[in-house]
PQR file of N, CA, C, O and H, with PARSE charges and radii, in Angstrom:
ATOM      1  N   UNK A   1       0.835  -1.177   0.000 -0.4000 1.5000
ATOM      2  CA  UNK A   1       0.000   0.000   0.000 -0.0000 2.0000
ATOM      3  C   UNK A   1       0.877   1.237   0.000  0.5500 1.7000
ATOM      4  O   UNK A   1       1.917   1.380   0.643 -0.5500 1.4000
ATOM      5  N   UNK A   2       0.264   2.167  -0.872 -0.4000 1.5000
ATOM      6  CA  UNK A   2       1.113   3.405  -0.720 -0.0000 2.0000
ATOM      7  C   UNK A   2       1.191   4.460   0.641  0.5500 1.7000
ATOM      8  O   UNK A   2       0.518   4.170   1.630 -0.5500 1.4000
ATOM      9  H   UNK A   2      -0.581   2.050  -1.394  0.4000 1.0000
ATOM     10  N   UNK A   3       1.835   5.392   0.640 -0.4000 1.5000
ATOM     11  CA  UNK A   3       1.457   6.465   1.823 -0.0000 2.0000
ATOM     12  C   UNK A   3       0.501   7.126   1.795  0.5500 1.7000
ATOM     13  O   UNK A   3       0.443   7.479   2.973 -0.5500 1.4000
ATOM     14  H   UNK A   3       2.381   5.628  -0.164  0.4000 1.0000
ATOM     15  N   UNK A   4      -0.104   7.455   1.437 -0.4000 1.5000
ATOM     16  CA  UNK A   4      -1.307   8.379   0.500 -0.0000 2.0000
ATOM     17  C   UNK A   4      -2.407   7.114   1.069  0.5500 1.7000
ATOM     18  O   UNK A   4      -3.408   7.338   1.750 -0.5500 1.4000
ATOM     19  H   UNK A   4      -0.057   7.168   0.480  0.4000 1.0000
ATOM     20  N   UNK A   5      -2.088   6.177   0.749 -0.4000 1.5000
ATOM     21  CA  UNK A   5      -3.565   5.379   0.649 -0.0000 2.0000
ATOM     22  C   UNK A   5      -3.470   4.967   2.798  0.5500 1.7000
ATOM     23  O   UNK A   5      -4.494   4.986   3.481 -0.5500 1.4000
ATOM     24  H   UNK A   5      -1.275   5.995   0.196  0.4000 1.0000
ATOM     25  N   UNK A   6      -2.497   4.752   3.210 -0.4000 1.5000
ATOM     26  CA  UNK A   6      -2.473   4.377   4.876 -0.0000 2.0000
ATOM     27  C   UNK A   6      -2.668   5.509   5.263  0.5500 1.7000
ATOM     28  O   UNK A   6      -3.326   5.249   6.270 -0.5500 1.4000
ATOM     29  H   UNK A   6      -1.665   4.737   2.655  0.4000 1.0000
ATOM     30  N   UNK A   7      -2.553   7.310   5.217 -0.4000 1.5000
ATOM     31  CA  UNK A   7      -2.628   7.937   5.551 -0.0000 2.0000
ATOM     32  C   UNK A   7      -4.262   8.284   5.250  0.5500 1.7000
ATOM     33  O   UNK A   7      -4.651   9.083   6.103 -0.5500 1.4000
ATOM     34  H   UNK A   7      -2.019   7.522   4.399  0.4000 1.0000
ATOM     35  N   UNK A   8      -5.003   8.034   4.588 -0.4000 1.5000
ATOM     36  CA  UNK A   8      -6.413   8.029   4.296 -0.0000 2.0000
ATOM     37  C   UNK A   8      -7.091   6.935   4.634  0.5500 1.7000
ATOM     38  O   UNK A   8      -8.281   6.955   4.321 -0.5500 1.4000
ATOM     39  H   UNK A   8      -4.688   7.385   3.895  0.4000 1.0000
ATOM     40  N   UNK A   9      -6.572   5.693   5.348 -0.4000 1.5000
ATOM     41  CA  UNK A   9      -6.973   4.580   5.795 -0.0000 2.0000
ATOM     42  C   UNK A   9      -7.176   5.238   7.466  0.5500 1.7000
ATOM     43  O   UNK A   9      -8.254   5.279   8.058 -0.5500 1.4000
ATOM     44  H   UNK A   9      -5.605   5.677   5.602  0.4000 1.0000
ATOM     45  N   UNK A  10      -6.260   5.569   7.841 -0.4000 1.5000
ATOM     46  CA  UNK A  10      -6.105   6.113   9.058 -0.0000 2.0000
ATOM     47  C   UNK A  10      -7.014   7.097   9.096  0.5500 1.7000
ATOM     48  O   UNK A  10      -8.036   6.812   9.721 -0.5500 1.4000
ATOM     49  H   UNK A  10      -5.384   5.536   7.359  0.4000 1.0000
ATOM     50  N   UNK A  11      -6.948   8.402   8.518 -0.4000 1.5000
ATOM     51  CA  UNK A  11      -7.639   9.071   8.678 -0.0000 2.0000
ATOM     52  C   UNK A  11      -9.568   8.832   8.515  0.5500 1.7000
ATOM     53  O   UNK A  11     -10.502   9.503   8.956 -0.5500 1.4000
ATOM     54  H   UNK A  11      -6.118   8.633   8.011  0.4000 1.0000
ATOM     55  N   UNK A  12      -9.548   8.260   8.138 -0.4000 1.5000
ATOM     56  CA  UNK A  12     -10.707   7.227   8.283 -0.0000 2.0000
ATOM     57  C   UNK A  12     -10.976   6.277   9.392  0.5500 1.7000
ATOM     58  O   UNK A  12     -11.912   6.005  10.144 -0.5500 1.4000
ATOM     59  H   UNK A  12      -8.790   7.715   7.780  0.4000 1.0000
ATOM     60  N   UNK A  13     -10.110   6.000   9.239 -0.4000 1.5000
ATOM     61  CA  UNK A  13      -9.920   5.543  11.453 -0.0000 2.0000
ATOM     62  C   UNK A  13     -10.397   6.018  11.935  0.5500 1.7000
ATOM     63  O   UNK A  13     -11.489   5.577  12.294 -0.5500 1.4000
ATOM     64  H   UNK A  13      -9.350   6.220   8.629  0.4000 1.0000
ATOM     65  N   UNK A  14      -9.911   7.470  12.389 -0.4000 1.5000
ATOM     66  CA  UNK A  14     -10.104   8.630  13.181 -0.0000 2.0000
ATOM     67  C   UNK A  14     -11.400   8.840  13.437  0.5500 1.7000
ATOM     68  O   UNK A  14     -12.103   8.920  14.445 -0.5500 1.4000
ATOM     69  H   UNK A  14      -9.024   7.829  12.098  0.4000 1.0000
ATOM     70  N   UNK A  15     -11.560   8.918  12.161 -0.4000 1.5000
ATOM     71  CA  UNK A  15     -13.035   9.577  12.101 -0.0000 2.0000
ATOM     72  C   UNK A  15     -14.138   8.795  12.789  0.5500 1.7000
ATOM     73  O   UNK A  15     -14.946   9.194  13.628 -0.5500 1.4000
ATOM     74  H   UNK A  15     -10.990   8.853  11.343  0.4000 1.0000
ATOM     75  N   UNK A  16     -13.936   7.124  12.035 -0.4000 1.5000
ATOM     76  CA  UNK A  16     -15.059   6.558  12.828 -0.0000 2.0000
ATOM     77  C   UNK A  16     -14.987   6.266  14.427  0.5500 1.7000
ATOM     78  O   UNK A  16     -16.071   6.120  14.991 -0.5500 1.4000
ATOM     79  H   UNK A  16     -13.280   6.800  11.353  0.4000 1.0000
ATOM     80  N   UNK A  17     -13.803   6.167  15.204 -0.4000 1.5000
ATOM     81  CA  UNK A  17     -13.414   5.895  16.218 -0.0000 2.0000
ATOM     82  C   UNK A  17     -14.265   7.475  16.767  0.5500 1.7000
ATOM     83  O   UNK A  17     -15.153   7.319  17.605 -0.5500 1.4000
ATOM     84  H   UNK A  17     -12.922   6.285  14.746  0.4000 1.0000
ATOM     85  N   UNK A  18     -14.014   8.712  16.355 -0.4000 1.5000
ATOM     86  CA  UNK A  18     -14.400   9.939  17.053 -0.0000 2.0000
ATOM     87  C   UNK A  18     -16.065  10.146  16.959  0.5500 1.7000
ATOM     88  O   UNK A  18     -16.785  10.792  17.720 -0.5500 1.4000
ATOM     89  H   UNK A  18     -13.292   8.838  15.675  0.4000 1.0000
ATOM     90  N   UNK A  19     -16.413   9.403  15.805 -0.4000 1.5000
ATOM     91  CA  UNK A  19     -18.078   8.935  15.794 -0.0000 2.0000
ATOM     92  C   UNK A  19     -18.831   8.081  17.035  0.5500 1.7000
ATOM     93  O   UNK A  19     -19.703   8.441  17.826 -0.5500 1.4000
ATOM     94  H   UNK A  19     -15.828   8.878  15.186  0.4000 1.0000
ATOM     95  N   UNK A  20     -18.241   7.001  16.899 -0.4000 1.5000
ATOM     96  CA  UNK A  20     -18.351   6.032  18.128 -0.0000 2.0000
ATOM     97  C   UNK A  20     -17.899   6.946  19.373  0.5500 1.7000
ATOM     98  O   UNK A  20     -18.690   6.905  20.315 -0.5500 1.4000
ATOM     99  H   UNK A  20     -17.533   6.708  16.257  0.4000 1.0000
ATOM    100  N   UNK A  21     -17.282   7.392  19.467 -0.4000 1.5000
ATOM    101  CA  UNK A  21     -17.437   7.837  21.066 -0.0000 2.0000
ATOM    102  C   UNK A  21     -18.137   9.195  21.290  0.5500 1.7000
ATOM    103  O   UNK A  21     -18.438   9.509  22.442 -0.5500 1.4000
ATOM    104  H   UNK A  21     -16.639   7.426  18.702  0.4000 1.0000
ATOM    105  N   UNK A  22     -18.439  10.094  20.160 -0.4000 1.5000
ATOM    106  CA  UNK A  22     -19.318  11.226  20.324 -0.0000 2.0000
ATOM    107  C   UNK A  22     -20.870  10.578  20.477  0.5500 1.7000
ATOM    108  O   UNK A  22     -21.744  10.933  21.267 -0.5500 1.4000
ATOM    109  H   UNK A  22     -18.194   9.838  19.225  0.4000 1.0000
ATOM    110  N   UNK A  23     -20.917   9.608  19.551 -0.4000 1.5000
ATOM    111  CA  UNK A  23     -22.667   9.102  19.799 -0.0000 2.0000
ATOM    112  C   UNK A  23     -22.938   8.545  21.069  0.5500 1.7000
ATOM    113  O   UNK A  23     -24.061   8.683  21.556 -0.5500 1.4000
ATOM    114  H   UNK A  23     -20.207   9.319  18.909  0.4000 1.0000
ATOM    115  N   UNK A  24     -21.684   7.686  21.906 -0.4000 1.5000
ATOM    116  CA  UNK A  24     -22.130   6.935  23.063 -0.0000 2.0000
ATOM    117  C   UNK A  24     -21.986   8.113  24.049  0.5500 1.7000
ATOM    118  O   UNK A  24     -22.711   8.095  25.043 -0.5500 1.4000
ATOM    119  H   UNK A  24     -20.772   7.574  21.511  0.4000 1.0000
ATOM    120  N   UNK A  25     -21.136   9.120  23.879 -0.4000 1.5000
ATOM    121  CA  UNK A  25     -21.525  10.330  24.926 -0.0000 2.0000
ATOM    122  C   UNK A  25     -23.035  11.399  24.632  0.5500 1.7000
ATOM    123  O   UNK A  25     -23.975  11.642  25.388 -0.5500 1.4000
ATOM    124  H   UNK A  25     -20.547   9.135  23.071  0.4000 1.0000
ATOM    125  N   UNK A  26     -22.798  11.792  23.428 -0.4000 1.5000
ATOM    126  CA  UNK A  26     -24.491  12.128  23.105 -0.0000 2.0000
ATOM    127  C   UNK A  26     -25.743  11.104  23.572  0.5500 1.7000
ATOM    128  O   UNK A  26     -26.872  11.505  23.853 -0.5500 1.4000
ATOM    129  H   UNK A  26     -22.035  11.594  22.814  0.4000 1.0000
ATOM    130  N   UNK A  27     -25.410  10.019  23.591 -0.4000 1.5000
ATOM    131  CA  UNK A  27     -26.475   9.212  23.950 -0.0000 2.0000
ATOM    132  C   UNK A  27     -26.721   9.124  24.942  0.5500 1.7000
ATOM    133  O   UNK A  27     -27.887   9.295  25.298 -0.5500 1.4000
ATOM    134  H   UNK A  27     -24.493   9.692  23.362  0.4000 1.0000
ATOM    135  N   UNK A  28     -25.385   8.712  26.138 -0.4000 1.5000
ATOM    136  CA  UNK A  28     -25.760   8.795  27.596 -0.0000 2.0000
ATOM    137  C   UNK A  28     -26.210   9.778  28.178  0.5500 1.7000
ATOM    138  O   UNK A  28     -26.765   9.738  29.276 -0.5500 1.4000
ATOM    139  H   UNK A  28     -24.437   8.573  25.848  0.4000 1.0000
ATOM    140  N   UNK A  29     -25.950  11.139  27.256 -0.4000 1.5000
ATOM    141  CA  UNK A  29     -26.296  12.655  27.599 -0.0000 2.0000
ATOM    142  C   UNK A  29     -28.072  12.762  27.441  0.5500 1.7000
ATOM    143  O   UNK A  29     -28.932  13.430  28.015 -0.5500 1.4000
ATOM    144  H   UNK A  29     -25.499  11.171  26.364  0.4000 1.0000
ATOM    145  N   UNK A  30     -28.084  11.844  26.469 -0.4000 1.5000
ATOM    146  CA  UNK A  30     -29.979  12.250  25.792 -0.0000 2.0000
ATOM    147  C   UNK A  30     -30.629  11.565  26.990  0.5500 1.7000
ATOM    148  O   UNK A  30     -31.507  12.073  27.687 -0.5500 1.4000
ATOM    149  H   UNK A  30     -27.385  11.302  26.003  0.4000 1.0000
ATOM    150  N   UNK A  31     -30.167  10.511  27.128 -0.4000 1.5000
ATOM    151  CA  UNK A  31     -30.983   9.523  28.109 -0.0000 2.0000
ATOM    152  C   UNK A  31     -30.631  10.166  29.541  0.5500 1.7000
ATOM    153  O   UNK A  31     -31.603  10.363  30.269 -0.5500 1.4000
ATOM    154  H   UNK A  31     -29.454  10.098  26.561  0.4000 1.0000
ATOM    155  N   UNK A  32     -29.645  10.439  29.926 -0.4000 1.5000
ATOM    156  CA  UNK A  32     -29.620  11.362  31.827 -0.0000 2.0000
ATOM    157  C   UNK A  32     -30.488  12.209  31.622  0.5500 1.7000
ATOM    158  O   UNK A  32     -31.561  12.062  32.208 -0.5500 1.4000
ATOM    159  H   UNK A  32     -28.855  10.279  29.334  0.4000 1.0000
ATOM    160  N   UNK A  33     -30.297  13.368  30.721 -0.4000 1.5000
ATOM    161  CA  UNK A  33     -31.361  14.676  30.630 -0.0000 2.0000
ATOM    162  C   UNK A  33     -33.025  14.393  30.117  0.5500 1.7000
ATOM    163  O   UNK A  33     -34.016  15.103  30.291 -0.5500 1.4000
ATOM    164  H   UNK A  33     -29.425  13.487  30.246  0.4000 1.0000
ATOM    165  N   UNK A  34     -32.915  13.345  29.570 -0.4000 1.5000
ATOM    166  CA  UNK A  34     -34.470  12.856  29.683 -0.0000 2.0000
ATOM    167  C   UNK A  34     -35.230  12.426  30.466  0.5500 1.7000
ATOM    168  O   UNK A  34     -36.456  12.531  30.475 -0.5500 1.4000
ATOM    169  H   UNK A  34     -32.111  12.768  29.429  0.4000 1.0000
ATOM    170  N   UNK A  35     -34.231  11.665  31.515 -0.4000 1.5000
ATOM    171  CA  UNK A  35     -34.658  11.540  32.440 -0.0000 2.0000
ATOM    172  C   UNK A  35     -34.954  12.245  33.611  0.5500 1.7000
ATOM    173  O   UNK A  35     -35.778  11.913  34.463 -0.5500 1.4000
ATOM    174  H   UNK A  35     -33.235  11.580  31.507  0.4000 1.0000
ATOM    175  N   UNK A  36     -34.335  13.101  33.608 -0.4000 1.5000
ATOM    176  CA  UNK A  36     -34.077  13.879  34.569 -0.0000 2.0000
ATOM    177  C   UNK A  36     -35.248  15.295  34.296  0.5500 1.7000
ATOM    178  O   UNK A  36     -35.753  15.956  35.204 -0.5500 1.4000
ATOM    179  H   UNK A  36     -33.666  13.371  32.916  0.4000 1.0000
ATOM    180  N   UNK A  37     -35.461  15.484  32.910 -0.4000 1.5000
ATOM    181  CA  UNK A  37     -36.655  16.498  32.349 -0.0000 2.0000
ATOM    182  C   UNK A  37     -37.832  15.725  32.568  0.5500 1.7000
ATOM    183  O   UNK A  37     -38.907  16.323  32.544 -0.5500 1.4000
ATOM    184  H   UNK A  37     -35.051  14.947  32.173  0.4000 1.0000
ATOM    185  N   UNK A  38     -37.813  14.519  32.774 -0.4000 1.5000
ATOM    186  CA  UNK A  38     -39.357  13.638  31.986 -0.0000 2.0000
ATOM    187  C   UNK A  38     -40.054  13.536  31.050  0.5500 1.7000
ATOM    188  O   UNK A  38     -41.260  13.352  30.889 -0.5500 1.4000
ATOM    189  H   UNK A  38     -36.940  14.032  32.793  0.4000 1.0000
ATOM    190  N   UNK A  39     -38.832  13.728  30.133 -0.4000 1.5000
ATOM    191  CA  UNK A  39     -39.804  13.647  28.637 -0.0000 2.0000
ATOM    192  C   UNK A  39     -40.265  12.366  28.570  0.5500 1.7000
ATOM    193  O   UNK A  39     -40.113  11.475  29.406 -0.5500 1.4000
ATOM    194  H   UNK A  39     -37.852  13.878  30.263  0.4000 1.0000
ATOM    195  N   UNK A  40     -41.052  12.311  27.136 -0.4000 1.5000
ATOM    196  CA  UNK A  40     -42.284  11.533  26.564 -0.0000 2.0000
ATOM    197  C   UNK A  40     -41.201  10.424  26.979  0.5500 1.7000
ATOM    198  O   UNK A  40     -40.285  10.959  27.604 -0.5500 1.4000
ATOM    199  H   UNK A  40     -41.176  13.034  26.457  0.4000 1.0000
ATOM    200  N   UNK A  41     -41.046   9.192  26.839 -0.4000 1.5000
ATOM    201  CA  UNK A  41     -40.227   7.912  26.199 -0.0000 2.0000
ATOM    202  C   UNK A  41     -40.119   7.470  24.815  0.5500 1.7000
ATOM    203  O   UNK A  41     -39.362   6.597  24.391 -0.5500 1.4000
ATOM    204  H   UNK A  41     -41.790   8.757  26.331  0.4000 1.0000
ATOM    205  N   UNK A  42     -41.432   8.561  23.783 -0.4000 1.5000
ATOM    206  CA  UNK A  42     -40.849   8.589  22.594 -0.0000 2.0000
ATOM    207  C   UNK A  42     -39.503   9.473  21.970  0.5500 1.7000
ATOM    208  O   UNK A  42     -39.020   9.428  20.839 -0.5500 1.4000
ATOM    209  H   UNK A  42     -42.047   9.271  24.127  0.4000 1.0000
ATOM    210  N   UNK A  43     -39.200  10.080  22.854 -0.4000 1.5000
ATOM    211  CA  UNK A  43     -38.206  10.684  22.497 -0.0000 2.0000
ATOM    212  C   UNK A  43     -36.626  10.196  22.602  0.5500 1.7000
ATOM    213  O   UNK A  43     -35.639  10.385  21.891 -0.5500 1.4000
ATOM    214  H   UNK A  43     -39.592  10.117  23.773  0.4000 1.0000
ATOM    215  N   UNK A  44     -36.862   9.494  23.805 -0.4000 1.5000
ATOM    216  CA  UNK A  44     -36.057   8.236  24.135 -0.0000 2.0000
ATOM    217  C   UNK A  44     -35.441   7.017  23.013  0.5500 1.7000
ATOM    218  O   UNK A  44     -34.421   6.362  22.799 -0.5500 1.4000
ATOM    219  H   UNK A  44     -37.664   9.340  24.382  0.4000 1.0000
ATOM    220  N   UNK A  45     -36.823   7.227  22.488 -0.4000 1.5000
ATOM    221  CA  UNK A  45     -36.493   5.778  21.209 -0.0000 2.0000
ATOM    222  C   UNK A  45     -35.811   6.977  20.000  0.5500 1.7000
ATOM    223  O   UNK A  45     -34.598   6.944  19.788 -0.5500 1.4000
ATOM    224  H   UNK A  45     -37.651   7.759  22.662  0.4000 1.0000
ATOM    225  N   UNK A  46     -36.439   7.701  19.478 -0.4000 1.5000
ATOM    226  CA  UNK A  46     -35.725   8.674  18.441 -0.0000 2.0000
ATOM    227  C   UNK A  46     -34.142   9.145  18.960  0.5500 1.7000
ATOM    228  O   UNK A  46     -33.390   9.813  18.251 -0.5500 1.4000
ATOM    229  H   UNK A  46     -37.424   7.727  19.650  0.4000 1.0000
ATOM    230  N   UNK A  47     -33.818   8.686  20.267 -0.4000 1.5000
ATOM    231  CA  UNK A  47     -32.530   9.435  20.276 -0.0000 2.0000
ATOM    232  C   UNK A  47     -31.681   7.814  20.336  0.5500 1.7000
ATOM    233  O   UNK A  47     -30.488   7.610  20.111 -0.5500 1.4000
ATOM    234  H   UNK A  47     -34.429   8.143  20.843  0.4000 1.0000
ATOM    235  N   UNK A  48     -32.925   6.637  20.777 -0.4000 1.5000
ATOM    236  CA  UNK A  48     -31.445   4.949  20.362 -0.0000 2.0000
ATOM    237  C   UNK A  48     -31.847   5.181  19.120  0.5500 1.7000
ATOM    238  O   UNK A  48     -30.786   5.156  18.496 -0.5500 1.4000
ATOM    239  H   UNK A  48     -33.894   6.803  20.959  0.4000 1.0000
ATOM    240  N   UNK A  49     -32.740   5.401  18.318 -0.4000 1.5000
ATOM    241  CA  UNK A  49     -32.712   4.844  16.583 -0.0000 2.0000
ATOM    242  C   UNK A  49     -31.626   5.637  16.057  0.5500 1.7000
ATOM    243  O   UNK A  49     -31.011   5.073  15.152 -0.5500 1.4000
ATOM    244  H   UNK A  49     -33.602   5.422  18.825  0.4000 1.0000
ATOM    245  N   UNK A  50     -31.191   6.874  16.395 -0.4000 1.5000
ATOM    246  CA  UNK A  50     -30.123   7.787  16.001 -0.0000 2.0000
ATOM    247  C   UNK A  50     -28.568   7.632  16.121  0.5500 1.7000
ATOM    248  O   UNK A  50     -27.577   8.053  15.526 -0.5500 1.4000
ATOM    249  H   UNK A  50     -31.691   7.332  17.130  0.4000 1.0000
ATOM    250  N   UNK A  51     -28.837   6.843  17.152 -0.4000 1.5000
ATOM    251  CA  UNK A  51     -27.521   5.950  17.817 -0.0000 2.0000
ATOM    252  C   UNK A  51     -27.243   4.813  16.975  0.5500 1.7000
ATOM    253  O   UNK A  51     -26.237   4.611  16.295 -0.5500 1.4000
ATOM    254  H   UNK A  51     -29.643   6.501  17.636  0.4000 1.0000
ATOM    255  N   UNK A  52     -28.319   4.064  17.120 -0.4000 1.5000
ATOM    256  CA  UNK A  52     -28.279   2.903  16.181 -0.0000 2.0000
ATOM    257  C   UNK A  52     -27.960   3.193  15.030  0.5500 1.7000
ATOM    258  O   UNK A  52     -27.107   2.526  14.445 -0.5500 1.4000
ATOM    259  H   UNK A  52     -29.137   4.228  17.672  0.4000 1.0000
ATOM    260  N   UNK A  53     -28.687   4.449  14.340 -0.4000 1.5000
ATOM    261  CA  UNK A  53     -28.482   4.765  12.980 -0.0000 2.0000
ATOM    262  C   UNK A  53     -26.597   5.210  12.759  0.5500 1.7000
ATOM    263  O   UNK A  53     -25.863   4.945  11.807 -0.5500 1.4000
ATOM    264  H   UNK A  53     -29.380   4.991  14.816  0.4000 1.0000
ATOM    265  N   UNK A  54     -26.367   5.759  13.712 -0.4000 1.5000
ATOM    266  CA  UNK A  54     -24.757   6.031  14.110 -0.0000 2.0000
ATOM    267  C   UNK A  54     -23.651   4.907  13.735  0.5500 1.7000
ATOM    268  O   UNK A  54     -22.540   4.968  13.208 -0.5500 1.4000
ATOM    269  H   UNK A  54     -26.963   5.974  14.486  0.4000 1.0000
ATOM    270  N   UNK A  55     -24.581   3.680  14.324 -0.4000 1.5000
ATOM    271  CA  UNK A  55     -23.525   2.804  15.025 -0.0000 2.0000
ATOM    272  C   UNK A  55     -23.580   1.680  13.946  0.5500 1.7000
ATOM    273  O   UNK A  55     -22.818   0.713  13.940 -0.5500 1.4000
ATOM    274  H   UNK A  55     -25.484   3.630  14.752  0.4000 1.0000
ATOM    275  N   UNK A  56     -24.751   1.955  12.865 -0.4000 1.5000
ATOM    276  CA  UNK A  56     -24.506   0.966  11.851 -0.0000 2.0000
ATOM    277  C   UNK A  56     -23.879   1.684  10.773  0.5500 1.7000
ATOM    278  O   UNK A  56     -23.562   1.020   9.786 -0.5500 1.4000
ATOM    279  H   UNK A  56     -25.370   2.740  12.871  0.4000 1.0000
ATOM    280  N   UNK A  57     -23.563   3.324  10.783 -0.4000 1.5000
ATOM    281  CA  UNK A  57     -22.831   3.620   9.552 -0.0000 2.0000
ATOM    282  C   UNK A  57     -21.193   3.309  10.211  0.5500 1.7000
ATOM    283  O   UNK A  57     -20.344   3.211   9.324 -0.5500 1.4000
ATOM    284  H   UNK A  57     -23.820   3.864  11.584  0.4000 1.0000
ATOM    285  N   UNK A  58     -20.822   3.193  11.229 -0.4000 1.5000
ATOM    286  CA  UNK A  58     -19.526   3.284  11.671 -0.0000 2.0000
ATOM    287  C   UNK A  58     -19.372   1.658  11.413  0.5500 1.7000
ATOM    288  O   UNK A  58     -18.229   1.337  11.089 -0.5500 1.4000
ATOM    289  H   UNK A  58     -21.511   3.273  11.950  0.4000 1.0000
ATOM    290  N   UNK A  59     -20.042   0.902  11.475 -0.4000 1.5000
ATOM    291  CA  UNK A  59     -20.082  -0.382  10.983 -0.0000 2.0000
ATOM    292  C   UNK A  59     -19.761  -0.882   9.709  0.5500 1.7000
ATOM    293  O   UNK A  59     -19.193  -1.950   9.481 -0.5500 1.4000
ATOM    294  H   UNK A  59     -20.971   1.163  11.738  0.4000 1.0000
ATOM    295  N   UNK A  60     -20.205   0.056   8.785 -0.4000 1.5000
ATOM    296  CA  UNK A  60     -20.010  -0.675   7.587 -0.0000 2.0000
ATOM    297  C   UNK A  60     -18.557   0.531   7.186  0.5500 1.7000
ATOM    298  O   UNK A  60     -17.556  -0.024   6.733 -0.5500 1.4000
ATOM    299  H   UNK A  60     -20.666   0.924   8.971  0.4000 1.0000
ATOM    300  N   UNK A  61     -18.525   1.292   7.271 -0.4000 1.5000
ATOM    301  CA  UNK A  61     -17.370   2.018   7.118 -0.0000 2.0000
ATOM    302  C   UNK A  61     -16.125   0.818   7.723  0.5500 1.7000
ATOM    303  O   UNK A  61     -15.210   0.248   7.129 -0.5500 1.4000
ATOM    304  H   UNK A  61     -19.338   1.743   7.639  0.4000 1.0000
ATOM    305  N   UNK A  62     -16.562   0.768   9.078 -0.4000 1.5000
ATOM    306  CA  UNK A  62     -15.231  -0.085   9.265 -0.0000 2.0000
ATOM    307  C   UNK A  62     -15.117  -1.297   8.457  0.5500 1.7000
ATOM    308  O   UNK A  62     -13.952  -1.620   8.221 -0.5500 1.4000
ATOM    309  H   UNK A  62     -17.305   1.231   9.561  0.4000 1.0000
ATOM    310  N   UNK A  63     -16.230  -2.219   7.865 -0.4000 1.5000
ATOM    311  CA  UNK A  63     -16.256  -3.068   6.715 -0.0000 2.0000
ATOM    312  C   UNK A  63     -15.436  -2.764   5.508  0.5500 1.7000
ATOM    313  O   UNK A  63     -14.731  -3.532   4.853 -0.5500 1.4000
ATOM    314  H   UNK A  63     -17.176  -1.957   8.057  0.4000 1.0000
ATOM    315  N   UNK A  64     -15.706  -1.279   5.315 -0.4000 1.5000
ATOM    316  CA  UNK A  64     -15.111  -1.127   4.028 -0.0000 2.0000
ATOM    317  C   UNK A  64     -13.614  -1.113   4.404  0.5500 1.7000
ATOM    318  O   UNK A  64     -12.792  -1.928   3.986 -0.5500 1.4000
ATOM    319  H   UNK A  64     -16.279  -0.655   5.847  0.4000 1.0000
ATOM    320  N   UNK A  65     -13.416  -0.321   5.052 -0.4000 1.5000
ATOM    321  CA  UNK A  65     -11.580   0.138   5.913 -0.0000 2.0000
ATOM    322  C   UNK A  65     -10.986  -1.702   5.520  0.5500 1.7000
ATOM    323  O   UNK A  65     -10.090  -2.028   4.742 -0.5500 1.4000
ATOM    324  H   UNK A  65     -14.084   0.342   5.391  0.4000 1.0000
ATOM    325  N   UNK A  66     -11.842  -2.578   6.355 -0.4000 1.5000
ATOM    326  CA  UNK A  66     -11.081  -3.699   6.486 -0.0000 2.0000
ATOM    327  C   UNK A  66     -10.782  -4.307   4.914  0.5500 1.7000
ATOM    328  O   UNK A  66      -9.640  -4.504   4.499 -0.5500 1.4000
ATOM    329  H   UNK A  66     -12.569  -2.312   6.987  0.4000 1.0000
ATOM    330  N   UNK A  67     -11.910  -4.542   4.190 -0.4000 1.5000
ATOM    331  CA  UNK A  67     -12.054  -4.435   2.822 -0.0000 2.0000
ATOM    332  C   UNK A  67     -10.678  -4.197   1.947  0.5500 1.7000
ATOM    333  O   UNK A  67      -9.886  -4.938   1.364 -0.5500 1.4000
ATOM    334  H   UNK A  67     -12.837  -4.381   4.527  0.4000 1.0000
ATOM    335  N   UNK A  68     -10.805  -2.786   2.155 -0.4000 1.5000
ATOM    336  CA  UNK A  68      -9.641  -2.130   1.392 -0.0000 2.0000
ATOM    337  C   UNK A  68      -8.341  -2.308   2.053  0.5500 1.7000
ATOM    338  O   UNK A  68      -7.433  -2.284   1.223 -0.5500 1.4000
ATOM    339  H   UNK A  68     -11.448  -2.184   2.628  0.4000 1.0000
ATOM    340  N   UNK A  69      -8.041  -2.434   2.952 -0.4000 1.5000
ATOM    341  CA  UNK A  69      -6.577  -3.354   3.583 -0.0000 2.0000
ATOM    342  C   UNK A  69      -6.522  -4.362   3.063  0.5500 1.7000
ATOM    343  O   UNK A  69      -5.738  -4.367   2.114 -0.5500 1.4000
ATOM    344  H   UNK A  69      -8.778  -2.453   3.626  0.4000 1.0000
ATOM    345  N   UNK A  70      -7.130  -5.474   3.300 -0.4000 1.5000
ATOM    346  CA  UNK A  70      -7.341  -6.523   2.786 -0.0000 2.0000
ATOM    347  C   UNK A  70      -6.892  -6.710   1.299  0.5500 1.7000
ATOM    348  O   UNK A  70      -6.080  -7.559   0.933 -0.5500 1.4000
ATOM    349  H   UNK A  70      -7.767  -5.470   4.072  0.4000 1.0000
ATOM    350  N   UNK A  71      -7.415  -5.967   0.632 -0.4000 1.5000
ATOM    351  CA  UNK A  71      -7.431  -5.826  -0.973 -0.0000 2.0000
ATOM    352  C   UNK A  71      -5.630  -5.840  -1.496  0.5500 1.7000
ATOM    353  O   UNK A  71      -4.901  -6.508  -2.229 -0.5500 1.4000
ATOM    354  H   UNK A  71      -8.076  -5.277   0.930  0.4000 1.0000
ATOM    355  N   UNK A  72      -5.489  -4.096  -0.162 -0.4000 1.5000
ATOM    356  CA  UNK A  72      -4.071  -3.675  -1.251 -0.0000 2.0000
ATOM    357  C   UNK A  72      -3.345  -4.687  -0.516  0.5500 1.7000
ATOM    358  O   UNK A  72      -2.206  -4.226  -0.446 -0.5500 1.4000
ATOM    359  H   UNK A  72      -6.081  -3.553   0.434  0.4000 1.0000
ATOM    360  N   UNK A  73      -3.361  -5.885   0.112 -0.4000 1.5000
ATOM    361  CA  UNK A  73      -2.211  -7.020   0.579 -0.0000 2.0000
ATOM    362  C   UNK A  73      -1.508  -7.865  -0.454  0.5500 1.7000
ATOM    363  O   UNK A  73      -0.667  -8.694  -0.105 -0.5500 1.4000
ATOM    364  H   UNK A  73      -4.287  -6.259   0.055  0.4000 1.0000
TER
END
């Protein structure tokens, strides 16, 4: 693999690694302050489907990452 291509592998790293831990802190944040406000419990589910929705794009991103390592071997 070239430098160019590990340095954009990585940086793609980054990114999803800084995804994953901004959503699980946004999330624990939605759910304390919801609780703590008493909102509906539909609001509750719109803030895991958002998470979820989070946590399956960081998923397949990392699919692809592995993918493309894989490839240039």
């Amino acid at each position: 693999m070239s430098e160019t291509t590990d340095r954009e592998l990585a940086r793609t790293g980054r990114m999803v690694s800084l995804v994953i831990a901004g959503t699980m802190i946004l999330w624990l944040g939605f759910q304390w302050l919801g609780g703590r406000l008493g909102l509906d419990p539909s609001y509750a589910l719109l803030g895991d489907l958002a998470a979820l929705a989070a946590m399956f794009w960081s998923l397949v991103v990392i699919w692809r990452l592995w993918r493309r390592k894989t490839a240039g071997k």
